[in-house]
N, CA, C and O atoms as a GROMACS GRO file, in nm:
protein
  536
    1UNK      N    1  -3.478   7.664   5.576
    1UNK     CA    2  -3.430   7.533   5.540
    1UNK      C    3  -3.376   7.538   5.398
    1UNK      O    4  -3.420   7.620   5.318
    2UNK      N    5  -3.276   7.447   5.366
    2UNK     CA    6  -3.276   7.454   5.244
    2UNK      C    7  -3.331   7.388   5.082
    2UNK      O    8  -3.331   7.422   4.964
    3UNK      N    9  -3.364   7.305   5.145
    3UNK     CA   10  -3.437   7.222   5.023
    3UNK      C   11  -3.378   7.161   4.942
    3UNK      O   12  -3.278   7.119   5.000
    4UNK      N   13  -3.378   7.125   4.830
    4UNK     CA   14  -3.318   7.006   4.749
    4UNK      C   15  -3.387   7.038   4.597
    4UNK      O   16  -3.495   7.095   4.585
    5UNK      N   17  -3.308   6.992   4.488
    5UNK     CA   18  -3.342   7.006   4.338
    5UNK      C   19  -3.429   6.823   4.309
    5UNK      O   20  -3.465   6.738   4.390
    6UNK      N   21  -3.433   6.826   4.197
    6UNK     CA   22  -3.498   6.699   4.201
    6UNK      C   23  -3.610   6.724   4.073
    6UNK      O   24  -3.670   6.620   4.046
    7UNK      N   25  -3.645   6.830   4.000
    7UNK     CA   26  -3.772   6.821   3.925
    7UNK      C   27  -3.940   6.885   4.002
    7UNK      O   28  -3.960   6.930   4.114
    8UNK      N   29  -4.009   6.871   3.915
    8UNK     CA   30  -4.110   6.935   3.960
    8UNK      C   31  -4.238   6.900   3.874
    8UNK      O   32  -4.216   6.874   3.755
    9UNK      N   33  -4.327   6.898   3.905
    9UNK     CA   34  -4.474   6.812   3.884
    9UNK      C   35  -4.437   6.689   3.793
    9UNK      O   36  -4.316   6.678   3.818
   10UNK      N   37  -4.471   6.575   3.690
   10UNK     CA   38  -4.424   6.490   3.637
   10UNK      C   39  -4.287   6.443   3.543
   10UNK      O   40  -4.253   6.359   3.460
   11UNK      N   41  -4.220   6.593   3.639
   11UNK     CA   42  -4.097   6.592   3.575
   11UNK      C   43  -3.996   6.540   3.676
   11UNK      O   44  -3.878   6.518   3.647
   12UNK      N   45  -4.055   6.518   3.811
   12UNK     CA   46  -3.983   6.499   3.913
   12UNK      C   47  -3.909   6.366   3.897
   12UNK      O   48  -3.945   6.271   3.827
   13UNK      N   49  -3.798   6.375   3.973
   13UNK     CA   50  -3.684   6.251   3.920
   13UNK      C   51  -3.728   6.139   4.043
   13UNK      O   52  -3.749   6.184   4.156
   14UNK      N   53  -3.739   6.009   4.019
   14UNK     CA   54  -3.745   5.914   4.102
   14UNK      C   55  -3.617   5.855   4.113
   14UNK      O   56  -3.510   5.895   4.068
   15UNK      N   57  -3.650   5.735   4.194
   15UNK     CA   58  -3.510   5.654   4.277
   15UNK      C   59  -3.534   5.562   4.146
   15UNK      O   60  -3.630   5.493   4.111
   16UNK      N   61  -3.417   5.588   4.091
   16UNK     CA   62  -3.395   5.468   3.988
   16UNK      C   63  -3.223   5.533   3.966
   16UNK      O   64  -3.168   5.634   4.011
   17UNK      N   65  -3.167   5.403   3.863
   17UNK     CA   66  -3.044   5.437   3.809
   17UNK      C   67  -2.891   5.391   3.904
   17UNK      O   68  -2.855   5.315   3.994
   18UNK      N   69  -2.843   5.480   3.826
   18UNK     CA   70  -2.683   5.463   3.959
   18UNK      C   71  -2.729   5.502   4.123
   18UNK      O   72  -2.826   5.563   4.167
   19UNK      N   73  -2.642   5.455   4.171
   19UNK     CA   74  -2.630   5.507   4.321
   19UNK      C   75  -2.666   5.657   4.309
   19UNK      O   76  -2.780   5.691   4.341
   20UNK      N   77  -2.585   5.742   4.268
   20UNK     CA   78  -2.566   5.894   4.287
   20UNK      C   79  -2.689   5.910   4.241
   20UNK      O   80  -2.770   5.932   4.331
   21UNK      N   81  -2.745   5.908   4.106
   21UNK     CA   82  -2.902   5.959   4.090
   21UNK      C   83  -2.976   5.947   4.194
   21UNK      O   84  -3.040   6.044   4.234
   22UNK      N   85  -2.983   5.778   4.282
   22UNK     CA   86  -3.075   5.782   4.354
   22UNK      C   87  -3.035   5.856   4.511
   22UNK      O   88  -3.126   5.889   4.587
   23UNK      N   89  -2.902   5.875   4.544
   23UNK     CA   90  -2.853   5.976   4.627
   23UNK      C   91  -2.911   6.117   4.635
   23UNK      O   92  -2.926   6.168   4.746
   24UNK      N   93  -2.946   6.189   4.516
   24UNK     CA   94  -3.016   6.319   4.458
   24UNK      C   95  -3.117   6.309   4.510
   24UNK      O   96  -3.173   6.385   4.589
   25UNK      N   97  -3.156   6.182   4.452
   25UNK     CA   98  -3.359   6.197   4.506
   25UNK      C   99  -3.353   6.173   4.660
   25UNK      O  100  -3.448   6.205   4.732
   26UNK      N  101  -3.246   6.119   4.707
   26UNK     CA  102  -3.307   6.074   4.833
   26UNK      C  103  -3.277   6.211   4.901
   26UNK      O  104  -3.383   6.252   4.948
   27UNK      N  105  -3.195   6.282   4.920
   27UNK     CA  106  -3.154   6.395   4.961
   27UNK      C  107  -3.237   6.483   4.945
   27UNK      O  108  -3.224   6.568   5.033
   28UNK      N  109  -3.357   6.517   4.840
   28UNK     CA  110  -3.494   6.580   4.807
   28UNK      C  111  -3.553   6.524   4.900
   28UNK      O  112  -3.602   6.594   4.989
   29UNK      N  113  -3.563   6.385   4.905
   29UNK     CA  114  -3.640   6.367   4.990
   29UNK      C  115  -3.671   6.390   5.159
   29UNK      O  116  -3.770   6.425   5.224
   30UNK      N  117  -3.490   6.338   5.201
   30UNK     CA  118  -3.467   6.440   5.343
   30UNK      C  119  -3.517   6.536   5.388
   30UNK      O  120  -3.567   6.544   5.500
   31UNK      N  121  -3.507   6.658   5.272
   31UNK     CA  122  -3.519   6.766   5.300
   31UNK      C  123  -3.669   6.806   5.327
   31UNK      O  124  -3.705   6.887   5.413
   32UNK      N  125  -3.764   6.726   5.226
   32UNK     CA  126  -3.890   6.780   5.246
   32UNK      C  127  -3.955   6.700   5.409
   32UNK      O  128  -4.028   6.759   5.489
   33UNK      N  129  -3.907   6.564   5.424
   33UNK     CA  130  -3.923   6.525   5.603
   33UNK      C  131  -3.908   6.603   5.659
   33UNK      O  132  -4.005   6.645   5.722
   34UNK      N  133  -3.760   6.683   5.674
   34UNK     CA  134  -3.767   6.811   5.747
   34UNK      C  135  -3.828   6.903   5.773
   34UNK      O  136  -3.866   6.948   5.881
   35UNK      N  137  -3.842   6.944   5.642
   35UNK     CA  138  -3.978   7.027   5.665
   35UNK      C  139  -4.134   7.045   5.727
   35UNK      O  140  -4.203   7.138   5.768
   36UNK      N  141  -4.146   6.916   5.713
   36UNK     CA  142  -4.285   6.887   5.717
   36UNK      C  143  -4.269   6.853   5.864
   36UNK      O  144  -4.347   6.906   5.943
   37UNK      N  145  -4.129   6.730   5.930
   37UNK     CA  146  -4.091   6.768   6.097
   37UNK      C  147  -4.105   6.905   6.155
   37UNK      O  148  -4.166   6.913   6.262
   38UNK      N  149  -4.067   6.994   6.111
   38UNK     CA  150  -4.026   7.108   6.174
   38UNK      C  151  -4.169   7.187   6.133
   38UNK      O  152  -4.187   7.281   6.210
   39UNK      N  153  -4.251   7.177   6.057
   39UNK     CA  154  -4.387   7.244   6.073
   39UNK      C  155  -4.507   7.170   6.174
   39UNK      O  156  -4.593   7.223   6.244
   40UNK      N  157  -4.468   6.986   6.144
   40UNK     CA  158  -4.492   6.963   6.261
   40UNK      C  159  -4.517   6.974   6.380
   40UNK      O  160  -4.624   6.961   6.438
   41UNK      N  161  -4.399   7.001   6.424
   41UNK     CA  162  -4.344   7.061   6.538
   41UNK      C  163  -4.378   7.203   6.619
   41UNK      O  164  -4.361   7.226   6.739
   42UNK      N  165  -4.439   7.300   6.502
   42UNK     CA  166  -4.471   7.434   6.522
   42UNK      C  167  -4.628   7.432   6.520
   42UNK      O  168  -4.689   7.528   6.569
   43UNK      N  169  -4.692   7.330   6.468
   43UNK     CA  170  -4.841   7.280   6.467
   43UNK      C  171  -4.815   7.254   6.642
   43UNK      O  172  -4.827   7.352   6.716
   44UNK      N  173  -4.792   7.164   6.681
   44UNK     CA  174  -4.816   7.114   6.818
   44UNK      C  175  -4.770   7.170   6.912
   44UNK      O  176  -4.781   7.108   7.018
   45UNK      N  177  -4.710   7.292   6.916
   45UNK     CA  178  -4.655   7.370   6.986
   45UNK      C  179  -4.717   7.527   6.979
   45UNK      O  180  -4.687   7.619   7.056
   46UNK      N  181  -4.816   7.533   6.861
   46UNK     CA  182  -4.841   7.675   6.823
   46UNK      C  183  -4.919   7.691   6.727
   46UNK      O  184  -4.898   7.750   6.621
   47UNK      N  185  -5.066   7.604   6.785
   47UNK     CA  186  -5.167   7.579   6.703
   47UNK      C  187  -5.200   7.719   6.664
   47UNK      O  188  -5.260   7.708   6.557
   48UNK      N  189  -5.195   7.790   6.681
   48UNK     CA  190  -5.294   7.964   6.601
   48UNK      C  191  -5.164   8.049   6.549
   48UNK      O  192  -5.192   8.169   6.548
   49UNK      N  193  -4.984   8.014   6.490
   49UNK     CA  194  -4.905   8.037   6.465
   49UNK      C  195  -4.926   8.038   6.302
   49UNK      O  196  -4.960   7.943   6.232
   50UNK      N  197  -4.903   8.143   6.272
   50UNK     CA  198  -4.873   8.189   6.105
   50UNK      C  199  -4.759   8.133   6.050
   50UNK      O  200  -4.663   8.210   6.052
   51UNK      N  201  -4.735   8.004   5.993
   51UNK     CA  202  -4.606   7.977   5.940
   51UNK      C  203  -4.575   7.996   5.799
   51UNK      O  204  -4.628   7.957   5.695
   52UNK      N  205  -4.428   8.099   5.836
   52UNK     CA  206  -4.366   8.124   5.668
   52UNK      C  207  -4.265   8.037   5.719
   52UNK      O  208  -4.229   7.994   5.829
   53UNK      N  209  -4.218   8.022   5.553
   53UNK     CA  210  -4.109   7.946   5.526
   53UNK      C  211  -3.990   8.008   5.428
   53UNK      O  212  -4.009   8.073   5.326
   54UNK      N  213  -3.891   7.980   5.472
   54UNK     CA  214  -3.776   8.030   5.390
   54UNK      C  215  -3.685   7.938   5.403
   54UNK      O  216  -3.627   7.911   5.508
   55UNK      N  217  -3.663   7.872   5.270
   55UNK     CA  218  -3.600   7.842   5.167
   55UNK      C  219  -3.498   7.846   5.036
   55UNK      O  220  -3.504   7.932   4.948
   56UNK      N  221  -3.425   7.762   5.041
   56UNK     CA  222  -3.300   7.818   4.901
   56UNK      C  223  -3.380   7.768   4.821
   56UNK      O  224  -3.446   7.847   4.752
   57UNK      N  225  -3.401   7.613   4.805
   57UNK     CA  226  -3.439   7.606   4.672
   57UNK      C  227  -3.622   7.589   4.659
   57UNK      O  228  -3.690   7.572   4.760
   58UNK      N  229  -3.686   7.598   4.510
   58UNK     CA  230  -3.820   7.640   4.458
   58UNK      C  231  -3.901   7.503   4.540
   58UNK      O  232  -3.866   7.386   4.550
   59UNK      N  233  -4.014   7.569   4.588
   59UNK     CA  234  -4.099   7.438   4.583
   59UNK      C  235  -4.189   7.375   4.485
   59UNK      O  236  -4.236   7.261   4.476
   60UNK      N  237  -4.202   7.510   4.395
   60UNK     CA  238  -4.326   7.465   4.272
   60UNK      C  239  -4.239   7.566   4.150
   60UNK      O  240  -4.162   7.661   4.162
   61UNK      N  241  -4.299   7.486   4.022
   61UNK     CA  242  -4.215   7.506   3.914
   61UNK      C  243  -4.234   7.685   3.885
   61UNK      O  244  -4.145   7.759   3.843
   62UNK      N  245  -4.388   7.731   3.924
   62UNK     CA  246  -4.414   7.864   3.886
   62UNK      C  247  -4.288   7.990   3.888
   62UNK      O  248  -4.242   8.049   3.790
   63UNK      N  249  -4.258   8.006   4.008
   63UNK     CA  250  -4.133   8.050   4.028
   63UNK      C  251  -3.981   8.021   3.971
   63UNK      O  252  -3.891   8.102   3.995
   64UNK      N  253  -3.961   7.918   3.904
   64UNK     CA  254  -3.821   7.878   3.817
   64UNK      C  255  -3.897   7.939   3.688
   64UNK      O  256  -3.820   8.035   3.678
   65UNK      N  257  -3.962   7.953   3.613
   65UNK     CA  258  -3.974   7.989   3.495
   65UNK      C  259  -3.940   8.087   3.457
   65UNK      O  260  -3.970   8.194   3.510
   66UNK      N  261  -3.851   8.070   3.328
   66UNK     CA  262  -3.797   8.212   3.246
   66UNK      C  263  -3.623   8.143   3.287
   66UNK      O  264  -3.531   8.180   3.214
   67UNK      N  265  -3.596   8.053   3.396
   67UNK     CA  266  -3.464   7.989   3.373
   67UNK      C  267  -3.471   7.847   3.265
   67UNK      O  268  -3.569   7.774   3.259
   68UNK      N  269  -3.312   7.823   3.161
   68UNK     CA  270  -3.356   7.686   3.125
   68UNK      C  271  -3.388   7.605   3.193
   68UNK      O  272  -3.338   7.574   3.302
   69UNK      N  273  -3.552   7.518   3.089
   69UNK     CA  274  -3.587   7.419   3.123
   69UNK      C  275  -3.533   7.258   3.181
   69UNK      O  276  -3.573   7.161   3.244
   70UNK      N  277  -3.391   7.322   3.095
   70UNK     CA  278  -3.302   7.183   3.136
   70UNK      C  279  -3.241   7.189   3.252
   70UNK      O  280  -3.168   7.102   3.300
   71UNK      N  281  -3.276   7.314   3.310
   71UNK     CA  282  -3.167   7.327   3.490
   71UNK      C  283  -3.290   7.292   3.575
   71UNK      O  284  -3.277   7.232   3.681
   72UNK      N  285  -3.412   7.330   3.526
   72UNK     CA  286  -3.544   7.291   3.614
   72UNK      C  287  -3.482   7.193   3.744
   72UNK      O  288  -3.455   7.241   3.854
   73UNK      N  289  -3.470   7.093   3.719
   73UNK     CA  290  -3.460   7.006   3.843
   73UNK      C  291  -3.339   7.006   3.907
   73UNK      O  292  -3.299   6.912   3.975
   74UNK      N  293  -3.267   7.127   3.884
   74UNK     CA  294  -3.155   7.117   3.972
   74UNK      C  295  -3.194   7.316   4.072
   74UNK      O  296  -3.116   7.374   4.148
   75UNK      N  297  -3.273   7.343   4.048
   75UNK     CA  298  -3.336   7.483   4.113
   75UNK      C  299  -3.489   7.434   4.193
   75UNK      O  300  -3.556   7.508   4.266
   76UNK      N  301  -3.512   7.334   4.168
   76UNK     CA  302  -3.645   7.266   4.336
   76UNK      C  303  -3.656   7.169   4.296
   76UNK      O  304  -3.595   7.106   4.210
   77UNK      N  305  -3.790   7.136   4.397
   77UNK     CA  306  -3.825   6.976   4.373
   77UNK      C  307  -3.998   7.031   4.432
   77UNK      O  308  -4.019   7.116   4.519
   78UNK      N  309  -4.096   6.958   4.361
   78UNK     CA  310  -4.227   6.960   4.394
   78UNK      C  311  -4.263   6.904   4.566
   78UNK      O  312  -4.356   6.932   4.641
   79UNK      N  313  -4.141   6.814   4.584
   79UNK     CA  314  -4.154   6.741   4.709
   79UNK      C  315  -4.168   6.806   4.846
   79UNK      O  316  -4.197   6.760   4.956
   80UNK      N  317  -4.129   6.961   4.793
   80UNK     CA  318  -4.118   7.051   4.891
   80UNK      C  319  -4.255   7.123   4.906
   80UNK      O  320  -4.284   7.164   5.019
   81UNK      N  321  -4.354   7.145   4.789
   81UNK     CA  322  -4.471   7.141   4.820
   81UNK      C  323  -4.587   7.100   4.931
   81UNK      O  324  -4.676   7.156   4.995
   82UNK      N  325  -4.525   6.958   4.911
   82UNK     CA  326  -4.686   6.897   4.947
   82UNK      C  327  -4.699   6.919   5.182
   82UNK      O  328  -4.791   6.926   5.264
   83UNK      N  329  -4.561   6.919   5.186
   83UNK     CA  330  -4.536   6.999   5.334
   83UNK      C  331  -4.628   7.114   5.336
   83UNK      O  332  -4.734   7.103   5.397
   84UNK      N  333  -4.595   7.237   5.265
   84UNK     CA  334  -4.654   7.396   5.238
   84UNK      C  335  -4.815   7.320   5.222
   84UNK      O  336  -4.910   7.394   5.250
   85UNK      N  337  -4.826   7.269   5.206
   85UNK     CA  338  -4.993   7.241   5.200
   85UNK      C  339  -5.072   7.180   5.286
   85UNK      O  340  -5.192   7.195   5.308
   86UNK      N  341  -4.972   7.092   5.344
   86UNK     CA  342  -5.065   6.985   5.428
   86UNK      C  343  -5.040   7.050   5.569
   86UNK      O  344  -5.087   6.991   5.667
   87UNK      N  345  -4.964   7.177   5.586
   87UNK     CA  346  -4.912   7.252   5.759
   87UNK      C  347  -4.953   7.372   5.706
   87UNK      O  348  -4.854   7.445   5.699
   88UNK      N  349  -5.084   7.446   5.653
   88UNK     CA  350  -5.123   7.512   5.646
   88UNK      C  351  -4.999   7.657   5.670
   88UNK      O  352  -4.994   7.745   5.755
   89UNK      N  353  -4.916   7.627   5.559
   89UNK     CA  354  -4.845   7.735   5.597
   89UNK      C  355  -4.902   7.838   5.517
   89UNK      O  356  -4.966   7.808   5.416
   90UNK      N  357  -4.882   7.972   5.557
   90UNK     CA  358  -4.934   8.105   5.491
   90UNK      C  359  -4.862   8.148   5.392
   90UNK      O  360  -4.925   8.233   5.328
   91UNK      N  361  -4.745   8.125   5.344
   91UNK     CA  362  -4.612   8.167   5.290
   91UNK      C  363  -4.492   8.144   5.276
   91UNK      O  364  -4.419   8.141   5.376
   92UNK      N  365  -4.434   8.117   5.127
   92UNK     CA  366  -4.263   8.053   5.150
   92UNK      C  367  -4.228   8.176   5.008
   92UNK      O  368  -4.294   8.227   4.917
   93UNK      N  369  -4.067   8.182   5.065
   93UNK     CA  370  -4.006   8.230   4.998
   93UNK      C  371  -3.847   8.158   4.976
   93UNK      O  372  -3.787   8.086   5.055
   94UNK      N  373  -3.808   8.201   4.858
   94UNK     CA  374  -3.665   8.102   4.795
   94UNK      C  375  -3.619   8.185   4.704
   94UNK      O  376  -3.671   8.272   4.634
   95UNK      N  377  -3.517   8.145   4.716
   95UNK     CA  378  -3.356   8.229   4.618
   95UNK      C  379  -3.375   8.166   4.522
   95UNK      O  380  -3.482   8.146   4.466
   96UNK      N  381  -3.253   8.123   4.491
   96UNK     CA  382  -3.156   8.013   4.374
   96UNK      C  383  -3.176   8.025   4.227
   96UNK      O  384  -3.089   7.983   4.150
   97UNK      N  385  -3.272   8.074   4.188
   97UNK     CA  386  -3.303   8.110   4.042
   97UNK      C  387  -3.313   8.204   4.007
   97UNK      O  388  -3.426   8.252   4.017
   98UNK      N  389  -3.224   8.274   3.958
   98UNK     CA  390  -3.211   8.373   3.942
   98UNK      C  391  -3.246   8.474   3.817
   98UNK      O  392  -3.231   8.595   3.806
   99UNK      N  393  -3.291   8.391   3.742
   99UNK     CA  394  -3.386   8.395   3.643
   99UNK      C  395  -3.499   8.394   3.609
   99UNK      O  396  -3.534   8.415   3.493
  100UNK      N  397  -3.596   8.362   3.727
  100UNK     CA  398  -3.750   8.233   3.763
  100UNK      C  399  -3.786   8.322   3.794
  100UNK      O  400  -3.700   8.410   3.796
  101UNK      N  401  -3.919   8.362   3.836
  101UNK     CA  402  -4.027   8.406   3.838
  101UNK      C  403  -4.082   8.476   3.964
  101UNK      O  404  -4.076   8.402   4.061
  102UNK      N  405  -4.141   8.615   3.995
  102UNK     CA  406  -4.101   8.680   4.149
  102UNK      C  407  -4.258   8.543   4.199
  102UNK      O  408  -4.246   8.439   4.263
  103UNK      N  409  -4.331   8.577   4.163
  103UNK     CA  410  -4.409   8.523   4.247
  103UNK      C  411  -4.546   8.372   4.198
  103UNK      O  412  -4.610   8.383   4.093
  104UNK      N  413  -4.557   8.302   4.252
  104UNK     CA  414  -4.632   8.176   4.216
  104UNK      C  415  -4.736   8.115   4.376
  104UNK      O  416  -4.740   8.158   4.491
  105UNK      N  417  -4.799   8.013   4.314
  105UNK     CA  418  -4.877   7.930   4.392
  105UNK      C  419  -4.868   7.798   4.438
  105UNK      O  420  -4.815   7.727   4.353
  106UNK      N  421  -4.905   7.726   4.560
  106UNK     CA  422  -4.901   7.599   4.522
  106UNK      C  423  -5.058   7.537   4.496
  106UNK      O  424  -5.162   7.603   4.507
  107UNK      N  425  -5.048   7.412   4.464
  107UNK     CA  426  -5.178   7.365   4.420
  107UNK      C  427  -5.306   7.396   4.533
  107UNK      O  428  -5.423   7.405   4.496
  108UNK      N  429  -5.266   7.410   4.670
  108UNK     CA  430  -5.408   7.494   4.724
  108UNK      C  431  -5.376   7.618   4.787
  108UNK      O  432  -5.412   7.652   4.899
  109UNK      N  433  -5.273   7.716   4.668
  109UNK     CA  434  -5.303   7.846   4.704
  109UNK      C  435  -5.187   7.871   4.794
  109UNK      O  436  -5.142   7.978   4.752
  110UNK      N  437  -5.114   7.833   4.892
  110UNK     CA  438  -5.020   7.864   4.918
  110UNK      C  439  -4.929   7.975   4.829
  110UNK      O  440  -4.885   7.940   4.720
  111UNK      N  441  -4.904   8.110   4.884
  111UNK     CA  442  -4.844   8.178   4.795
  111UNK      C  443  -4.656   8.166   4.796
  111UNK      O  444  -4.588   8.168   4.899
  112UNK      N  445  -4.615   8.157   4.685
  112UNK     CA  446  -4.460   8.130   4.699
  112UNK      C  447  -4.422   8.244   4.627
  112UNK      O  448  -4.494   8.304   4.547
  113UNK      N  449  -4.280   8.277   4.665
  113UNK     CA  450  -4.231   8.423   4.598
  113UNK      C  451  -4.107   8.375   4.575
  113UNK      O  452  -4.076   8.278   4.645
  114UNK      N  453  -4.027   8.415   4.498
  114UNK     CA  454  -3.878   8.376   4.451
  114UNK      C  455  -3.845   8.522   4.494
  114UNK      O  456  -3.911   8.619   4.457
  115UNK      N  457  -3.710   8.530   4.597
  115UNK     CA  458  -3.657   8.670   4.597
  115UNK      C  459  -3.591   8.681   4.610
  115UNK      O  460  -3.541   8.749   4.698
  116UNK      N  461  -3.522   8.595   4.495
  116UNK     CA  462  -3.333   8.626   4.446
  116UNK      C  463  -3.347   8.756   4.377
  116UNK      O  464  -3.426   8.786   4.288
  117UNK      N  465  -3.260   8.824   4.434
  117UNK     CA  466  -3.190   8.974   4.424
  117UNK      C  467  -3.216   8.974   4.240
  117UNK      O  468  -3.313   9.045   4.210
  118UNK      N  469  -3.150   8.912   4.125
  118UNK     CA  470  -3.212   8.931   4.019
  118UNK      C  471  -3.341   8.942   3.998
  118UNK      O  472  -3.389   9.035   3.933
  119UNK      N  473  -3.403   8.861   4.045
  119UNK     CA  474  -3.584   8.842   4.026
  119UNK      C  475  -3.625   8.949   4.062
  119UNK      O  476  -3.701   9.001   3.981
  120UNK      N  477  -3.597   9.025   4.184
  120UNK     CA  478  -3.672   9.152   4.266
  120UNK      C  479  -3.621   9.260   4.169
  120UNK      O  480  -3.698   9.353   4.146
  121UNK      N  481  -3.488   9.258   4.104
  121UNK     CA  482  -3.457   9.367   4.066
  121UNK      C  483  -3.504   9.381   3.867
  121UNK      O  484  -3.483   9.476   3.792
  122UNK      N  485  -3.563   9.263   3.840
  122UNK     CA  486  -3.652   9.272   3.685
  122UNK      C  487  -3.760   9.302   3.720
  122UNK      O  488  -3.821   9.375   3.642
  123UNK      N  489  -3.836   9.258   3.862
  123UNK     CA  490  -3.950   9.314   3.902
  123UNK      C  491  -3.941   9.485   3.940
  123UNK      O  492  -4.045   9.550   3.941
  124UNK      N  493  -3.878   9.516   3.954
  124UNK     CA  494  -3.908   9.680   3.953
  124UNK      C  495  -3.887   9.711   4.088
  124UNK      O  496  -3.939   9.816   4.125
  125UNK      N  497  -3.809   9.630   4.190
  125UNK     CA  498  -3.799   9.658   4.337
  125UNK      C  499  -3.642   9.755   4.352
  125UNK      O  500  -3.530   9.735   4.307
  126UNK      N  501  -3.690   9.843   4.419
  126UNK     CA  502  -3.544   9.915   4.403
  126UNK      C  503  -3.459   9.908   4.512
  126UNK      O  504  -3.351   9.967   4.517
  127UNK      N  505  -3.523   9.812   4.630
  127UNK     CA  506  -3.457   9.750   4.692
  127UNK      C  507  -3.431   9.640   4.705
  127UNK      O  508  -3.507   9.563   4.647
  128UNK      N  509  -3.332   9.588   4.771
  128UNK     CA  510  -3.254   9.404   4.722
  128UNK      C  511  -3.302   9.322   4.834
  128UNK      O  512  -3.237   9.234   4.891
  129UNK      N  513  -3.453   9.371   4.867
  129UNK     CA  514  -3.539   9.306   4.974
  129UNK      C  515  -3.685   9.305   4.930
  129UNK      O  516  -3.727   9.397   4.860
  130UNK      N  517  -3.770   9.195   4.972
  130UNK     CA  518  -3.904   9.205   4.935
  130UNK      C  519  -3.979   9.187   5.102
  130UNK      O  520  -3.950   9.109   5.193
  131UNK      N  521  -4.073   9.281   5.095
  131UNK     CA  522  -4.137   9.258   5.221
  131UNK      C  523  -4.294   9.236   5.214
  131UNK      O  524  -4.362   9.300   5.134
  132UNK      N  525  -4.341   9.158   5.288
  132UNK     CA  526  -4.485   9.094   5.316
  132UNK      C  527  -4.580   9.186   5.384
  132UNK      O  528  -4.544   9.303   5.375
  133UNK      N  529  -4.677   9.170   5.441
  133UNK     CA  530  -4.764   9.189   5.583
  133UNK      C  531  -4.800   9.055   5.594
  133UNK      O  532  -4.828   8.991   5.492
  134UNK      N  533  -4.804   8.998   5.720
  134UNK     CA  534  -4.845   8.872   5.722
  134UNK      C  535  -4.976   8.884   5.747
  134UNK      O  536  -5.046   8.784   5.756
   0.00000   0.00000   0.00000
C-alpha cells in the first residue's frame, strides 16, 4: 500500500486551515482505513496468517531520522501505525526516505525497517535488497 505523509507522534498535522491542508490530512487518513480494511480482511479470512506489510511511506518517525526535520511530515504519518498494532501484524517495511533510518519500532513492538536502496546501502548491505525470516 502506499500510505500518506502527514507528521508523526504530536507533530502530526490535523484537519484545520485551507481546503488543500485539510485534503493532505484527509488523504493520510484514507490510506491508513485501507490498511487497517485490508488487514481486516486477512484477520477474517486467515486467522493464524503472519501479516507483513509493505509500504512507500514511514509509519513511525524512528525510521525518517537522519532526514530534515522539516520534510518529516511529508515522508509518513503516525496514522499508519496504529493499523500495524491493532492487526497484529509481524512486520512493515517502506522506502521514501532516503536518508531515515534502516530499522525502528512501533509503540507495541511491531518491527519497521526502511529499505530504500540508500538506507541499505549506509547500512553495510551489499545488496539493493533486505531480507527477513518470518
Amino acid at each position: 500500500m502506499k500510505g500518506y505523509g502527514g507528521g508523526f507522534d504530536k507533530y502530526m498535522l490535523g484537519m484545520f486551515g485551507e481546503r488543500l491542508n485539510k485534503d493532505f490530512v484527509q488523504e493520510a487518513v484514507d490510506e491508513s482505513l485501507k490498511l487497517d480494511a485490508a488487514l481486516a480482511q486477512l484477520d477474517s479470512e486467515h486467522t493464524d496468517m503472519k501479516k507483513v506489510v509493505l509500504m512507500h511511506y514511514a509509519p513511525i518517525k524512528a525510521t525518517v531520522e537522519g532526514e530534515p526535520e522539516a520534510i518529516h511530515p511529508f515522508l509518513g504519518c503516525s496514522r499508519l501505525e496504529e493499523p500495524l498494532n491493532r492487526r497484529n501484524v509481524v512486520v512493515a517495511f517502506h522506502g521514501h526516505a532516503h536518508v531515515g533510518t534502516l530499522e525502528g519500532e512501533t509503540s507495541t513492538g511491531v518491527k519497521v525497517y526502511n529499505v530504500s536502496k540508500p538506507v541499505l546501502q549506509q547500512a553495510g548491505y551489499e545488496t539493493p535488497y533486505f531480507l527477513l525470516e518470518v
